[in-house]
KETOR-526039 format. One record per residue: x, y, z of N, C-alpha, C, CB in turn; residue in three letters; residue number from 0. Coordinates in nm, 2 decimals, always signed. Glycine has a CB too. Example, Ala and Ser with C-alpha at 12.3 -4.5 7.8 and 13.67 -1.06 7.14 Angstrom:
BEGIN
nxx +1.32	nyy -0.57	nzz +0.78	caxx +1.23	cayy -0.45	cazz +0.78	cxx +1.32	cyy -0.33	czz +0.78	cbxx +1.13	cbyy -0.45	cbzz +0.90	residuo Ala	num 0
nxx +1.28	nyy -0.22	nzz +0.71	caxx +1.37	cayy -0.11	cazz +0.71	cxx +1.29	cyy +0.00	czz +0.79	cbxx +1.41	cbyy -0.06	cbzz +0.57	residuo Ser	num 1
***
This chain:
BEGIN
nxx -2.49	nyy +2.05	nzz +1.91	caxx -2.38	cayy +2.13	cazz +1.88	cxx -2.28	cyy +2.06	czz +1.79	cbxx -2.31	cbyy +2.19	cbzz +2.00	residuo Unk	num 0
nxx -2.22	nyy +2.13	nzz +1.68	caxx -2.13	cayy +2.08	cazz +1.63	cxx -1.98	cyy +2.05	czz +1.68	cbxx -2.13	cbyy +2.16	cbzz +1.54	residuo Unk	num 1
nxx -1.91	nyy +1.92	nzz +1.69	caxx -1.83	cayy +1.91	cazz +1.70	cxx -1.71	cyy +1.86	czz +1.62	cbxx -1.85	cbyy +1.89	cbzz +1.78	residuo Unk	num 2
nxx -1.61	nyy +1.95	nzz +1.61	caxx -1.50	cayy +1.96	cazz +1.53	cxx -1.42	cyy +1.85	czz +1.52	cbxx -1.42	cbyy +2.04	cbzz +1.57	residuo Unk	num 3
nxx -1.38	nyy +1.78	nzz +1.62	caxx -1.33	cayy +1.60	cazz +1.63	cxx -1.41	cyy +1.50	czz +1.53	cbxx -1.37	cbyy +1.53	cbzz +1.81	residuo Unk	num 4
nxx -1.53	nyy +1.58	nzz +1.51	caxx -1.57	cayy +1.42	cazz +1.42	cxx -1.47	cyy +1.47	czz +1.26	cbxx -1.82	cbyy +1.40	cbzz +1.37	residuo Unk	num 5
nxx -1.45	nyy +1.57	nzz +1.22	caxx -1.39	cayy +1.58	cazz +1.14	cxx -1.26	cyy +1.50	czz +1.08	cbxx -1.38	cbyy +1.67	cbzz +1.17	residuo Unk	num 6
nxx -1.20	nyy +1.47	nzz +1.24	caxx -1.05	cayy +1.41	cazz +1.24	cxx -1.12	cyy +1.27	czz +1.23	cbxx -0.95	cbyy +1.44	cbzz +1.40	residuo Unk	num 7
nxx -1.16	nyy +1.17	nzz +1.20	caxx -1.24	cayy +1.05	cazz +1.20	cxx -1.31	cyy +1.06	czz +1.04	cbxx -1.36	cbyy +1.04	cbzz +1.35	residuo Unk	num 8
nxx -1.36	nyy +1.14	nzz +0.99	caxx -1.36	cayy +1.13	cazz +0.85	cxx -1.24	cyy +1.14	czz +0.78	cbxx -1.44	cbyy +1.21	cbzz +0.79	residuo Unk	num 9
nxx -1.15	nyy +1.19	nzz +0.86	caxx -1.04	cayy +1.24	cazz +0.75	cxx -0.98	cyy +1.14	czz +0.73	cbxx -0.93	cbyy +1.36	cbzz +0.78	residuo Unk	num 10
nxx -0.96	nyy +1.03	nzz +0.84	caxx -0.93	cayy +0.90	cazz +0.86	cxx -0.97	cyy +0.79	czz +0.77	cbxx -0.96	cbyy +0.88	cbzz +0.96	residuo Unk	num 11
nxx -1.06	nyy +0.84	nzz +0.77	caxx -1.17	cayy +0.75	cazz +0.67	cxx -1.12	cyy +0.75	czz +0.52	cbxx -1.34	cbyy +0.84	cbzz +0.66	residuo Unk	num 12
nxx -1.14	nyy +0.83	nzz +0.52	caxx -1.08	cayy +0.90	cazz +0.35	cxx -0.94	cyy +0.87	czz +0.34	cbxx -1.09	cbyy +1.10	cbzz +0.33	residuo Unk	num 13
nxx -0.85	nyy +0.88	nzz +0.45	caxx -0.74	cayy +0.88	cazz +0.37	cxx -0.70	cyy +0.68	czz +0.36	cbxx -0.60	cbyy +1.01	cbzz +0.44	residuo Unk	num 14
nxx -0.80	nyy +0.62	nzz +0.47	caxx -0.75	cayy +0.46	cazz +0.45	cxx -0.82	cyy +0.44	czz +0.33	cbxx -0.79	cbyy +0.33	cbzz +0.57	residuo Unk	num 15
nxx -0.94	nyy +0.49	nzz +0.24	caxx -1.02	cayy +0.42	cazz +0.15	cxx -0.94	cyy +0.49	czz +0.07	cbxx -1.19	cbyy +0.42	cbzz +0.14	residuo Unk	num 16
nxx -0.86	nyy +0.61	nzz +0.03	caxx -0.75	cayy +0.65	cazz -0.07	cxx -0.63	cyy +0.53	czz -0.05	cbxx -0.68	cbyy +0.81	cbzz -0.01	residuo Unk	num 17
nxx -0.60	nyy +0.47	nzz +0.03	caxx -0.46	cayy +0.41	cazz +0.06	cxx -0.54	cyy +0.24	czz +0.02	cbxx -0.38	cbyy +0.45	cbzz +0.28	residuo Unk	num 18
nxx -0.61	nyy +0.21	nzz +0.04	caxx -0.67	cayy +0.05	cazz -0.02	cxx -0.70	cyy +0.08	czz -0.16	cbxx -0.83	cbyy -0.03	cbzz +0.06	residuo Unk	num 19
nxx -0.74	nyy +0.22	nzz -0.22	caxx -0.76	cayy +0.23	cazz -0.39	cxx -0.63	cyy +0.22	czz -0.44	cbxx -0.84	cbyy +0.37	cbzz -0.45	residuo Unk	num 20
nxx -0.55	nyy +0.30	nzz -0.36	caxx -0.39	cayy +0.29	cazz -0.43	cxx -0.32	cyy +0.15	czz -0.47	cbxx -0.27	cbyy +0.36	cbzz -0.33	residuo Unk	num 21
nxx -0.35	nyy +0.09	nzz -0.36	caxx -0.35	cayy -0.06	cazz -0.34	cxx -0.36	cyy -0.18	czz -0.44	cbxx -0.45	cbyy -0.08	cbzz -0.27	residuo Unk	num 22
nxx -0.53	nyy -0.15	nzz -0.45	caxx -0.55	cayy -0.23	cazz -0.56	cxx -0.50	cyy -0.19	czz -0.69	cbxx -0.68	cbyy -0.24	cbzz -0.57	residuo Unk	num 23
nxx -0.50	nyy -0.06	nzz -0.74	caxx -0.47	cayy -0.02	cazz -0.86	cxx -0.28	cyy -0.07	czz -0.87	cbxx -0.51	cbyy +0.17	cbzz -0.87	residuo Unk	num 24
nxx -0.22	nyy -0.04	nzz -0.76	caxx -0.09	cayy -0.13	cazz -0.76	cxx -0.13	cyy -0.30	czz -0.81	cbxx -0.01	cbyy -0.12	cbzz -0.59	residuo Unk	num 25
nxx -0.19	nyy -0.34	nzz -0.77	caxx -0.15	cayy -0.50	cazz -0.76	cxx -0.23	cyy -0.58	czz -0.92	cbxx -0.23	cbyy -0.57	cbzz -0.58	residuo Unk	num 26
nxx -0.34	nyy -0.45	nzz -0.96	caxx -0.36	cayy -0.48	cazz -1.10	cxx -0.33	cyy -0.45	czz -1.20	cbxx -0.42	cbyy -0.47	cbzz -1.12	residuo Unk	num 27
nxx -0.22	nyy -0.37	nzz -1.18	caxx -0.12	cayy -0.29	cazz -1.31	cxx -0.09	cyy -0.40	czz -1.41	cbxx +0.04	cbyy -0.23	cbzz -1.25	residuo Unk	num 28
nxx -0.04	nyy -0.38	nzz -1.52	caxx -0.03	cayy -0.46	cazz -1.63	cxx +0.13	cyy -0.43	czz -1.65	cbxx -0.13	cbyy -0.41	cbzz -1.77	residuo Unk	num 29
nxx +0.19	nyy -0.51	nzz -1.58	caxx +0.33	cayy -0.48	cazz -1.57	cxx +0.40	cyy -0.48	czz -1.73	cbxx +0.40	cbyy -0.60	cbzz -1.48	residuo Unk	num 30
nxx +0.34	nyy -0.59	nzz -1.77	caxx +0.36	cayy -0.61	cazz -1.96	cxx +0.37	cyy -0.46	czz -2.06	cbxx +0.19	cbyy -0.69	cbzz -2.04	residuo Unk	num 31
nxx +0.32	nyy -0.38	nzz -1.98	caxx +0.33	cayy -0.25	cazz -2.08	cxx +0.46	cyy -0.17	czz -2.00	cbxx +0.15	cbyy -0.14	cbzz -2.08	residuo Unk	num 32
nxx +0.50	nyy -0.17	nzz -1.92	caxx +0.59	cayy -0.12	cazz -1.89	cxx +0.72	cyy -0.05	czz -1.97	cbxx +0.60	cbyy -0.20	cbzz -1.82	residuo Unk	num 33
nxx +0.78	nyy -0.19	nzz -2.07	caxx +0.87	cayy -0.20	cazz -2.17	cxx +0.77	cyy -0.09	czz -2.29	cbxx +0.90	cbyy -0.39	cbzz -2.22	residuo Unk	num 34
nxx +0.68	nyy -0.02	nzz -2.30	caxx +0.63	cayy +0.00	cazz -2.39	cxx +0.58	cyy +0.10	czz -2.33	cbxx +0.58	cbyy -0.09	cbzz -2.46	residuo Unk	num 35
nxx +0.54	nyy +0.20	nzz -2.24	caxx +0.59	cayy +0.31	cazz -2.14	cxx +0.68	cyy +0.40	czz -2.17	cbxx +0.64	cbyy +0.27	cbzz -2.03	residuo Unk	num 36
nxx +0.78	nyy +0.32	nzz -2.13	caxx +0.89	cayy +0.35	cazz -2.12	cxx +0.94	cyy +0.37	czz -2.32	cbxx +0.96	cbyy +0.24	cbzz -2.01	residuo Unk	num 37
nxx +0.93	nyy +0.26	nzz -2.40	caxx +0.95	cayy +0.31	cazz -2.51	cxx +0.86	cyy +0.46	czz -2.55	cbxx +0.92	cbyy +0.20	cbzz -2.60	residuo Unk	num 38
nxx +0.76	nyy +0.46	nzz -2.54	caxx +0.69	cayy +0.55	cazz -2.61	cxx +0.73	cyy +0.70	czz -2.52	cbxx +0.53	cbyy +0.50	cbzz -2.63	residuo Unk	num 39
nxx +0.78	nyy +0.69	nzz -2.38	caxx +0.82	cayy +0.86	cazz -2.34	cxx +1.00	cyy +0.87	czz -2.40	cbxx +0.80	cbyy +0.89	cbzz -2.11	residuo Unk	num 40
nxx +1.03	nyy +0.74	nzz -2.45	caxx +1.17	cayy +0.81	cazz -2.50	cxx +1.15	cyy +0.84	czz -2.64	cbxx +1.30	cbyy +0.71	cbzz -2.48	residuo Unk	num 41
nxx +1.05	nyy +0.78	nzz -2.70	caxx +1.01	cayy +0.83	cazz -2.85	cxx +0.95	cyy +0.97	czz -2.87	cbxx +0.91	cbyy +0.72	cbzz -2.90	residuo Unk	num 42
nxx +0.89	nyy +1.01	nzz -2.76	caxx +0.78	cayy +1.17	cazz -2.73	cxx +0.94	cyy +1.21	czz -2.73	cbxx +0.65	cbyy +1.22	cbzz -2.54	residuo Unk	num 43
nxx +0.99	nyy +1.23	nzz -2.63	caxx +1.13	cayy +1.32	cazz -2.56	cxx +1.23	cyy +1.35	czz -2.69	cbxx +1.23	cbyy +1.20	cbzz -2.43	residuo Unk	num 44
nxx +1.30	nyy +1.27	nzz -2.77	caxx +1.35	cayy +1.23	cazz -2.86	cxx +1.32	cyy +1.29	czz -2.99	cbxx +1.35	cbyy +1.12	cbzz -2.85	residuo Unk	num 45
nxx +1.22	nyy +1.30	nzz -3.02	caxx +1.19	cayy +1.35	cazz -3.12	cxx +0.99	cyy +1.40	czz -3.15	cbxx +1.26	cbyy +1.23	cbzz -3.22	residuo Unk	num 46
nxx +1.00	nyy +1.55	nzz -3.04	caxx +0.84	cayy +1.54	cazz -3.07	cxx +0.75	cyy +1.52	czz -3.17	cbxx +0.79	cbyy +1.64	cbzz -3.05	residuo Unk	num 47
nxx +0.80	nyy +1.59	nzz -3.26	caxx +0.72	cayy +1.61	cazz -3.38	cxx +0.70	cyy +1.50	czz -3.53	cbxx +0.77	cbyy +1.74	cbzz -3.42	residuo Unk	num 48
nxx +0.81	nyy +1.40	nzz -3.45	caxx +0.78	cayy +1.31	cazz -3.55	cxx +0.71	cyy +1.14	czz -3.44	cbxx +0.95	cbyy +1.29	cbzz -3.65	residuo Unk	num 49
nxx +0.69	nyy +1.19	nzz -3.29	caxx +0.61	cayy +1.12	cazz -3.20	cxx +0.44	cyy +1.06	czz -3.28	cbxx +0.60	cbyy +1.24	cbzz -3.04	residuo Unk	num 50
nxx +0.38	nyy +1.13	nzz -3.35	caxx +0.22	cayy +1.10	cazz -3.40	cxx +0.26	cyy +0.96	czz -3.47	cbxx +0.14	cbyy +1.23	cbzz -3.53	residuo Unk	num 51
nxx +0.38	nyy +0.95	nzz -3.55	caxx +0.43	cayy +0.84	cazz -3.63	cxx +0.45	cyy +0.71	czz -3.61	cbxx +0.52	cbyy +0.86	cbzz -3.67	residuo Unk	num 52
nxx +0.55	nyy +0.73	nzz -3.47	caxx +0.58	cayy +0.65	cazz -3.42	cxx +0.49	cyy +0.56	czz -3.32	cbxx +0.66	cbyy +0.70	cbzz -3.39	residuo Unk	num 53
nxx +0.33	nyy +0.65	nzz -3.26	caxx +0.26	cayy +0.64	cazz -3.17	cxx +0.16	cyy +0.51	czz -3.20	cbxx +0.20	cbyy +0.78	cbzz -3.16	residuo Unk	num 54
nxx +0.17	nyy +0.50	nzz -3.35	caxx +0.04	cayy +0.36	cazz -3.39	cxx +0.14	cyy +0.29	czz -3.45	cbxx -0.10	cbyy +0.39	cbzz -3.52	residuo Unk	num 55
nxx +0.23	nyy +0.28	nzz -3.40	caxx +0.35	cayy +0.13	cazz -3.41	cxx +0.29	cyy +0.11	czz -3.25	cbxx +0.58	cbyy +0.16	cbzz -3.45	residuo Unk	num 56
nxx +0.34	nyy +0.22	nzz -3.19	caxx +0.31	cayy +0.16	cazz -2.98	cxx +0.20	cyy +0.11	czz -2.99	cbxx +0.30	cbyy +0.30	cbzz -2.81	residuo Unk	num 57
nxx +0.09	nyy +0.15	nzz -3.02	caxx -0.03	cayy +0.15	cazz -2.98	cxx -0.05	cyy -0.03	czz -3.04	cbxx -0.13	cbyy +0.28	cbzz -3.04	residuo Unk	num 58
nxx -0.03	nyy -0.06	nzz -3.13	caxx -0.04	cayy -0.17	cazz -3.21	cxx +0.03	cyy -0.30	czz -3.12	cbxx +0.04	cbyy -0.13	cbzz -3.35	residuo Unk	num 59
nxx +0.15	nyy -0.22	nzz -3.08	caxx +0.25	cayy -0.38	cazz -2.97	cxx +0.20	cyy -0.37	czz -2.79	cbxx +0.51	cbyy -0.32	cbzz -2.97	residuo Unk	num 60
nxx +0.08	nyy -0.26	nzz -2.79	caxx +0.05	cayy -0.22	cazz -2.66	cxx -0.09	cyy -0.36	czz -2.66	cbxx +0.00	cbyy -0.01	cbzz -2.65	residuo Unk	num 61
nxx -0.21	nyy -0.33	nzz -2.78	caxx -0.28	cayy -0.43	cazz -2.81	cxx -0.25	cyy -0.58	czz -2.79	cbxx -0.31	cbyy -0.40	cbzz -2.92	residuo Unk	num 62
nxx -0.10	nyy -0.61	nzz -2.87	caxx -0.06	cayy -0.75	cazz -2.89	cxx +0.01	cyy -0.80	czz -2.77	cbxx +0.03	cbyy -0.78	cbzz -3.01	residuo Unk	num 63
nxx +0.01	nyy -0.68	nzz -2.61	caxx +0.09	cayy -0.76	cazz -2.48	cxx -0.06	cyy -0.80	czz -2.45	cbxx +0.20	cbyy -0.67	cbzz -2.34	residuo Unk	num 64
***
């Protein structure tokens, strides 16, 4: 017979192997792009339609961190 408790024990499962992926993806971030993030959503915000222009200057100083 099926029992409903094993459910609570996968869910467990799942959510520690969600909480060690978050983890790692934190501690391998590329902090270096940060400054350049942050430029390029005030360059979108600021002026959309001339954002395509400005987008392969970021991309170019994104390559050289």
């Amino acid at each position: 017979m099926f029992q409903p408790e094993i459910l609570f024990g996968v869910g467990v499962g799942l959510l520690f192997v969600a909480l060690i992926y978050g983890m790692i993806q934190y501690k391998t971030r590329n902090r270096a792009n940060d400054r350049l993030t942050e430029a390029a959503t005030k360059a979108l915000y600021d002026d959309p339609e001339r954002f395509p222009e400005k987008r392969q200057a970021l991309e170019r100083d994104v390559e050289r961190s």
